[in-house]
C-alpha positions in Angstrom: -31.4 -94.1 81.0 -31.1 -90.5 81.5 -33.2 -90.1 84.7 -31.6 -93.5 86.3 -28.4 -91.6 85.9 -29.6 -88.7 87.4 -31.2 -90.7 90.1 -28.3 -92.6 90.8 -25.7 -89.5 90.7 -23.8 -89.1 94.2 -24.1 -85.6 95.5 -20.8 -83.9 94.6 -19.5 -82.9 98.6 -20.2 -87.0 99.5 -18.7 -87.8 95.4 -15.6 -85.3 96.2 -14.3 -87.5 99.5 -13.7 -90.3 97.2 -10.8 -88.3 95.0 -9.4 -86.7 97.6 -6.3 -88.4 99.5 -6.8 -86.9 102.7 -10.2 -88.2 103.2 -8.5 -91.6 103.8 -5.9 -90.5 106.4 -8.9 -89.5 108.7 -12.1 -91.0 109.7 -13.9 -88.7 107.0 -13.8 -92.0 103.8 -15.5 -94.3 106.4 -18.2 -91.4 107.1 -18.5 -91.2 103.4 -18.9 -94.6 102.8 -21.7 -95.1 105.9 -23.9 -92.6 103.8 -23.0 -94.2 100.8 -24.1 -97.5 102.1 -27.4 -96.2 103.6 -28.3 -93.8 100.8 -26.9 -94.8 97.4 -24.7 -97.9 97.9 -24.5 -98.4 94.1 -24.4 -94.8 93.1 -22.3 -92.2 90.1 -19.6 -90.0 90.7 -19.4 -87.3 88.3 -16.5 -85.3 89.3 -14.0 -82.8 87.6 -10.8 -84.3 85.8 -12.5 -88.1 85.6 -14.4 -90.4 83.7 -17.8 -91.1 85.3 -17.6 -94.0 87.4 -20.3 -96.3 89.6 -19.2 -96.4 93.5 -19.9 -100.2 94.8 -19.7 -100.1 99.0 -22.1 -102.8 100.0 -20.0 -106.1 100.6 -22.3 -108.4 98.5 -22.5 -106.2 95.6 -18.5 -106.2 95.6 -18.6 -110.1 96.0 -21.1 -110.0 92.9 -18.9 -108.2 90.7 -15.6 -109.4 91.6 -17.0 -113.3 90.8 -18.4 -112.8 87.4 -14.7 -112.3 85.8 -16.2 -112.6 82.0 -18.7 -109.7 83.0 -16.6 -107.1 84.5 -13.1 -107.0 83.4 -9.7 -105.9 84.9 -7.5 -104.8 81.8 -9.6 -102.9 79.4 -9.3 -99.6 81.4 -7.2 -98.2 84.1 -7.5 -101.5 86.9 -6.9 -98.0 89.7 -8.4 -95.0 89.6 -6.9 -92.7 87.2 -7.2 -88.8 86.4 -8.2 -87.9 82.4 -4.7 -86.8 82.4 -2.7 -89.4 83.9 -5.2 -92.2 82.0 -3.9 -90.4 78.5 -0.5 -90.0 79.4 -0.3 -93.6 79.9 -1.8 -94.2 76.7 0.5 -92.5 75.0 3.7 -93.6 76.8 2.2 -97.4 76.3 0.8 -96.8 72.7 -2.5 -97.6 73.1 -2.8 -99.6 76.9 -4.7 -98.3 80.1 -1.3 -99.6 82.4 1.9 -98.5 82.2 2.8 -101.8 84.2 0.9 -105.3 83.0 0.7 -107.8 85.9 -1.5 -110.1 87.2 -4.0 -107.7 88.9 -4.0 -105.8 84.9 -5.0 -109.8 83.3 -7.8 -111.0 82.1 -9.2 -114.6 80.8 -7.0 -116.2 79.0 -3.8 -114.7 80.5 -5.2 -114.4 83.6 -5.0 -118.0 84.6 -1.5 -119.0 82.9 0.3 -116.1 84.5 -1.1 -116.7 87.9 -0.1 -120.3 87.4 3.4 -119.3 87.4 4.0 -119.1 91.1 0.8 -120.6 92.3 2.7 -123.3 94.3 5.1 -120.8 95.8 2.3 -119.0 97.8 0.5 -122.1 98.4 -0.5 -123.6 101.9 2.1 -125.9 101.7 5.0 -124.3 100.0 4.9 -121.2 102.7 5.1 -123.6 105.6 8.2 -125.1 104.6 9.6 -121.4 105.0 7.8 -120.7 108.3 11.7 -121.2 109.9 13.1 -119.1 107.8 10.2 -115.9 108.3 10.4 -116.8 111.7 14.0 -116.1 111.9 13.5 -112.7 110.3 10.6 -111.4 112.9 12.9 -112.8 116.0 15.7 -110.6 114.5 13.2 -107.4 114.1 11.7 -108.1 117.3 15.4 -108.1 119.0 15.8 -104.4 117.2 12.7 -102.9 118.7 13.7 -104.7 122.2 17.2 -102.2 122.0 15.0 -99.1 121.3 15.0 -98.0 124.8 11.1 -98.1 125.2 10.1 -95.8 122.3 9.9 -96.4 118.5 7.6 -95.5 115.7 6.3 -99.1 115.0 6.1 -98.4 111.0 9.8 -97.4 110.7 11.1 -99.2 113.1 9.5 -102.6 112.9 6.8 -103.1 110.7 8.3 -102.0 107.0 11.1 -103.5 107.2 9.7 -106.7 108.7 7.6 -107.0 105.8 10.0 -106.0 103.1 12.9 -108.4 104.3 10.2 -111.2 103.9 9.1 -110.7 100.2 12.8 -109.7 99.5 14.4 -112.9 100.7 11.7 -115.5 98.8 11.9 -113.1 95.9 15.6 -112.9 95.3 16.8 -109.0 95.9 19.6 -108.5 97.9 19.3 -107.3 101.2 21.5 -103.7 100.0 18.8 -103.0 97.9 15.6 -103.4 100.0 15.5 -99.8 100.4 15.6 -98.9 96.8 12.8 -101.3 96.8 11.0 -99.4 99.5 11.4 -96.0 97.8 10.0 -96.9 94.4 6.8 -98.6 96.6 5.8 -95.9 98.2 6.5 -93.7 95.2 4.1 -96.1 93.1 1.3 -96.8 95.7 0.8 -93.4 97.4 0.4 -90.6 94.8 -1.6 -88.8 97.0 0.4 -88.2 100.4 2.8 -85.4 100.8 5.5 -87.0 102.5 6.3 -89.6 99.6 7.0 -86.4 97.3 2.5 -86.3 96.7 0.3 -83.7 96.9 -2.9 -83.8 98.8 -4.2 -83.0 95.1 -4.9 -84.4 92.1 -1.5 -85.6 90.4 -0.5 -83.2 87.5 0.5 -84.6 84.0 3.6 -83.2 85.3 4.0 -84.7 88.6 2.6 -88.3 87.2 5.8 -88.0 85.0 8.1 -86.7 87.4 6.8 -89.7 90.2 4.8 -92.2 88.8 6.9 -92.8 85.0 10.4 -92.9 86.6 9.2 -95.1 89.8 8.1 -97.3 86.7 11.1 -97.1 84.9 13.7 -97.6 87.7 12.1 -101.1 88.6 12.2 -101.8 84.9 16.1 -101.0 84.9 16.4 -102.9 88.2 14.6 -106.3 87.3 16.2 -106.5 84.0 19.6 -107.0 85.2 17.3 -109.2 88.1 16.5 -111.3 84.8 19.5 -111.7 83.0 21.5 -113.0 86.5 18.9 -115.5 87.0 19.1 -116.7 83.4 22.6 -117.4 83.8 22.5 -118.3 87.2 19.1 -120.0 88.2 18.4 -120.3 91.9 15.9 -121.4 94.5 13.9 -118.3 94.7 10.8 -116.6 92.6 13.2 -114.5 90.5 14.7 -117.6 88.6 10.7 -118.7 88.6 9.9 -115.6 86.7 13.1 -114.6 84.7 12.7 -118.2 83.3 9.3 -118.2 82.6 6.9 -119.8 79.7 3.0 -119.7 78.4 2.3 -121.0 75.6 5.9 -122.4 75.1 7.3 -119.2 74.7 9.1 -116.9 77.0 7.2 -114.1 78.8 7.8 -110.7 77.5 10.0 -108.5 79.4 6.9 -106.0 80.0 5.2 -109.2 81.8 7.9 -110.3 83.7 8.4 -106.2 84.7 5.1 -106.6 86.0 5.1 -109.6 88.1 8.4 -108.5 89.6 6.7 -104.9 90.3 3.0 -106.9 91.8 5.6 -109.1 94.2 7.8 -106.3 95.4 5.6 -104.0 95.9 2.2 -105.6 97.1 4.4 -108.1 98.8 5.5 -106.1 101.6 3.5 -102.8 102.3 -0.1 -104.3 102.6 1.3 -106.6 104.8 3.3 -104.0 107.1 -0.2 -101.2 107.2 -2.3 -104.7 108.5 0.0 -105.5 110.9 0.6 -101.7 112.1 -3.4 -101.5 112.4 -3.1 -104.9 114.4 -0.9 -103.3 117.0 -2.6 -100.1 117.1 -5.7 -101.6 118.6 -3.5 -103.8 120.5 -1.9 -100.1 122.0 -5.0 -98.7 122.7 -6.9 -101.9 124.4 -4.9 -103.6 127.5 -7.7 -106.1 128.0 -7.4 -107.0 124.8 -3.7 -107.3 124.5 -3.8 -109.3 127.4 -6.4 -111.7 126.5 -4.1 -112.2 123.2 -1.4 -113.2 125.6 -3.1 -115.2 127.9 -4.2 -117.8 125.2 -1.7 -116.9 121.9 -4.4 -119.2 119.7 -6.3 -115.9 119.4 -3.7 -114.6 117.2 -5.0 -115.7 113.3 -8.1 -114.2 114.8 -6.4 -111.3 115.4 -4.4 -111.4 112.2 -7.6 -111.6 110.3 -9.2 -108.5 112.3 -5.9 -106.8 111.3 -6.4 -107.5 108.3 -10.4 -106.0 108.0 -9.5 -103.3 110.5 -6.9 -101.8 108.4 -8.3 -102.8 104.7 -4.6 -101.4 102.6 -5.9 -101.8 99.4 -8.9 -99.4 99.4 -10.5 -99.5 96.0 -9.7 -101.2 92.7 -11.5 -100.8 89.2 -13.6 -102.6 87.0 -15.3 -102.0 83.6 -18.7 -103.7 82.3 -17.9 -106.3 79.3 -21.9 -105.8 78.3 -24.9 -104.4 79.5 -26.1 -106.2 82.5 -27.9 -104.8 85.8 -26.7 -104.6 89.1 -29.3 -104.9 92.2 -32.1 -102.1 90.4 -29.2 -100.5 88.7 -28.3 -100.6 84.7 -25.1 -101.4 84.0 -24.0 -100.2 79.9 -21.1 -101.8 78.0 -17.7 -100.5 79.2 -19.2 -98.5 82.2 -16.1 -98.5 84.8 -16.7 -99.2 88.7 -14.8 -98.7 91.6 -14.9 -101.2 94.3 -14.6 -100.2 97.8 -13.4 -102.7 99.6 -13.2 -100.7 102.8 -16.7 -100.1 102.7 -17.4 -103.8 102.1 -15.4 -104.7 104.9 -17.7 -102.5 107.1 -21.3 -103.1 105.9 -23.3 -103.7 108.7 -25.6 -105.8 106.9 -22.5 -108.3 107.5 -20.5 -107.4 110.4 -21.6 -107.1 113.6 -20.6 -103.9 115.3 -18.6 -103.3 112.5 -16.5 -100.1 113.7 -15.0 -102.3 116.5 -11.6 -104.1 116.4 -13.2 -107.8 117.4 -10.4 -110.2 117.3 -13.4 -113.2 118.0 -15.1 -112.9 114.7 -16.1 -116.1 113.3 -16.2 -116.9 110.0 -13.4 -113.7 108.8 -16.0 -112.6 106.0 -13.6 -109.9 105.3 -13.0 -108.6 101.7 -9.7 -107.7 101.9 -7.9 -110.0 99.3 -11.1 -109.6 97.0 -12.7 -112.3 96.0 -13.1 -114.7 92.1 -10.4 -115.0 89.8 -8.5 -112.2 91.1 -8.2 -113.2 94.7 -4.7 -112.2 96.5 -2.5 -114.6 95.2 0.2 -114.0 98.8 -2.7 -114.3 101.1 -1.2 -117.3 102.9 1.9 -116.1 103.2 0.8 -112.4 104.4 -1.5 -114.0 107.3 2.0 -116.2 107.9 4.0 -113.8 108.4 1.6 -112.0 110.9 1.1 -115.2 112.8 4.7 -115.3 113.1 5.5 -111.5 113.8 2.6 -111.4 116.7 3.7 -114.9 118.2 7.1 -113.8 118.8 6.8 -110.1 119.8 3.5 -110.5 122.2 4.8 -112.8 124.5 7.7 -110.1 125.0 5.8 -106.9 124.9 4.5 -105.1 127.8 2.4 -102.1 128.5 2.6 -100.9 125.0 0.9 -97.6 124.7 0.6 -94.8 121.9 3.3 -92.2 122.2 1.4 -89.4 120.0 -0.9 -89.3 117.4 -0.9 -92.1 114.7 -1.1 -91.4 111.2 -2.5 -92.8 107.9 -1.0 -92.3 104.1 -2.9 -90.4 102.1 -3.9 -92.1 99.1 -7.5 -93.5 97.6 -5.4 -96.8 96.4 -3.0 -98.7 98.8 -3.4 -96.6 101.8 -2.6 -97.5 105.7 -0.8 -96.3 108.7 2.6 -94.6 108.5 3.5 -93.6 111.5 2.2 -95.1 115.0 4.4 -93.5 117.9 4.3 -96.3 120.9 6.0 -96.4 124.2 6.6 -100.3 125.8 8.9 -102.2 127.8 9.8 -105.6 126.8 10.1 -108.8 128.9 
């Protein structure tokens, strides 16, 4: 065992990219993850601070793991990558769990299922198109904002986030006052590694994981208490009531478990959406042709959407841990061994995609990886690949000679990470 683990062990300048935020603001993670790919694909990182974990980047090793549920669990260590420190804070704070918020992407068998059954018919095919009127509403209003701009926004700001947020907002049930508050605790939550949501470009701290991460935690639990008790007295049509009111086995769900699937639809809701549809119109920015091919024939766009979608990747890496011993391609797999998933790399293994560094709108099947795949697949899918259709189909046909306005950047984070802040200059028809 000991010389396959010395074999397999990622050399500590490729290992140290994957802990370090800034590596995914810049081209420097997909660099990483090429040599990764071409050299170790299913290697060990052994770096200061964390547990020894395996690094999966090729696509069907990801698709392998993420389909044999019973094999590699979600919820018996920390589902994101987590810091020695930060992983025993939370066990203290919890009393014994990896997460200090249980939702559906922290479930396994057999509370996987029943939770996810919950609202499985509000993000269905069918129950999103009856809404198509109302989303479509929302993106004519944002598009009518950027249109009084004057020719210059920052797309993120000024269109994209709040797009997104109003969308997840209005079919979940929080007031329109408070999508900010909602937006704040996100990006608190999701980006612990970017210096302009109050992170470091380091490693959290014990003390900085209490001072963000704990009260970001905490204020959504104070929030979607009083969420609960409204919608208990006063049930309406919206996923709120669905979740304030809900029941396995007969019985209630806890208030920890209802914390969480508020927190997995607030949050996940809205700002993978916004970073795939901000990477969408960043290519479009820097490729005329391209935007004017879109234009010419708008029945490009769900390719587009779904190129979006691969192109930007916003959730970069998730974790898994081995439920037994089992091998992996020619590696050896012990008992409780944890994994990271790399989606991003996934979504760029040549051995799939065809010039995979290129934003290709006309990629047919989408063999993208960026909802995962088994048991745990996105359960908003439809509804985030909606609310791009609609967004695109109502700003394209208005925008012209969209260009970037300065240099684009990316959050900083190993988690949810994607652009925040893309500078364009355009005119409008």
């Amino acid at each position: 065992m000991m010389s396959q683990l010395q074999e397999a062990r990622i050399p500590d300048h490729i290992a140290s990219n994957l802990v370090d935020p800034s590596a995914y603001a810049n081209e420097r993670i997909h660099e990483t993850y090429r040599w990764l790919r071409a050299n170790n694909p299913l290697g060990i990182a052994e770096i200061e601070g964390f547990d020894r974990f395996w690094v999966v980047t090729r696509h069907a090793d990801i698709m392998a793991i993420s389909r044999q549920n019973a094999l590699f669990h979600n919820g018996d260590r920390p589902t994101t990558l987590t810091t020695q420190a930060d992983a025993a804070r939370t066990l203290e704070i919890t009393g014994g769990s990896p997460h200090l918020v249980r939702s559906l992407v922290q479930m396994d068998e057999p509370d996987h299922s029943k939770y996810r059954a919950l609202t499985a018919n509000w993000f269905a095919p069918g129950n999103t198109r009856k809404i198509e009127g109302q989303i479509r509403a929302i993106a004519r209003a944002a598009v009518e904002r950027l249109a009084g701009l004057g020719g210059r926004c920052d797309f993120v700001a000024d269109l994209a986030l709040g797009y997104s947020l109003h969308v997840i907002m209005s079919i979940l049930g929080v007031p329109e006052q408070d999508e900010a508050r909602m937006l704040m605790l996100t990006q608190k939550l999701f980006g612990t590694g970017d210096s302009d949501s109050a992170r470091a470009t380091a490693v959290l701290s014990a003390k900085q994981f209490s001072q963000i991460i704990e009260p970001a935690v905490a204020d959504f639990t104070a929030y979607f208490a009083g969420i609960s008790a409204d919608r208990r007295m006063h049930p309406r049509d919206d996923l709120a009531t669905v979740i304030a009111n809900a029941c396995v086995d007969g019985k209630p769900i806890s208030e920890v478990d209802a914390t969480g699937y508020y927190i997995i639809i607030a949050t996940a809701g809205h700002d993978t959406t916004s970073s795939s549809v901000t990477g969408g119109m960043q290519a479009l920015a820097q490729d005329p042709a391209l935007l004017q091919s879109i234009q010419s024939d708008l029945s490009l766009i769900p390719g587009l959407v779904e190129e979006s979608i691969r192109w930007t990747t916003p959730v970069k890496t998730f974790m898994r841990s081995a439920t037994a011993d089992t091998t992996l391609g020619a590696r050896e797999i012990a008992c409780n061994d944890w994994l990271m998933l790399c989606y991003a790399s996934g979504n760029r293994d040549e051995a799939v995609f065809e010039d995979p560094c290129k934003f290709r709108p006309d990629r047919k099947p989408a063999r993208h990886i960026s909802f995962g795949s088994g048991a745990h697949f996105c359960l908003g899918q439809h509804l985030a690949k909606l609310e791009m259709r609609i967004l695109f189909e109502e700003l394209l046909p208005r925008l012209k000679s969209p260009q970037l306005d300065g240099e684009p950047r990316l959050t900083q984070s190993w988690f949810v990470n994607g652009p925040k802040f893309l500078p364009i200059r355009f005119e409008m028809f």
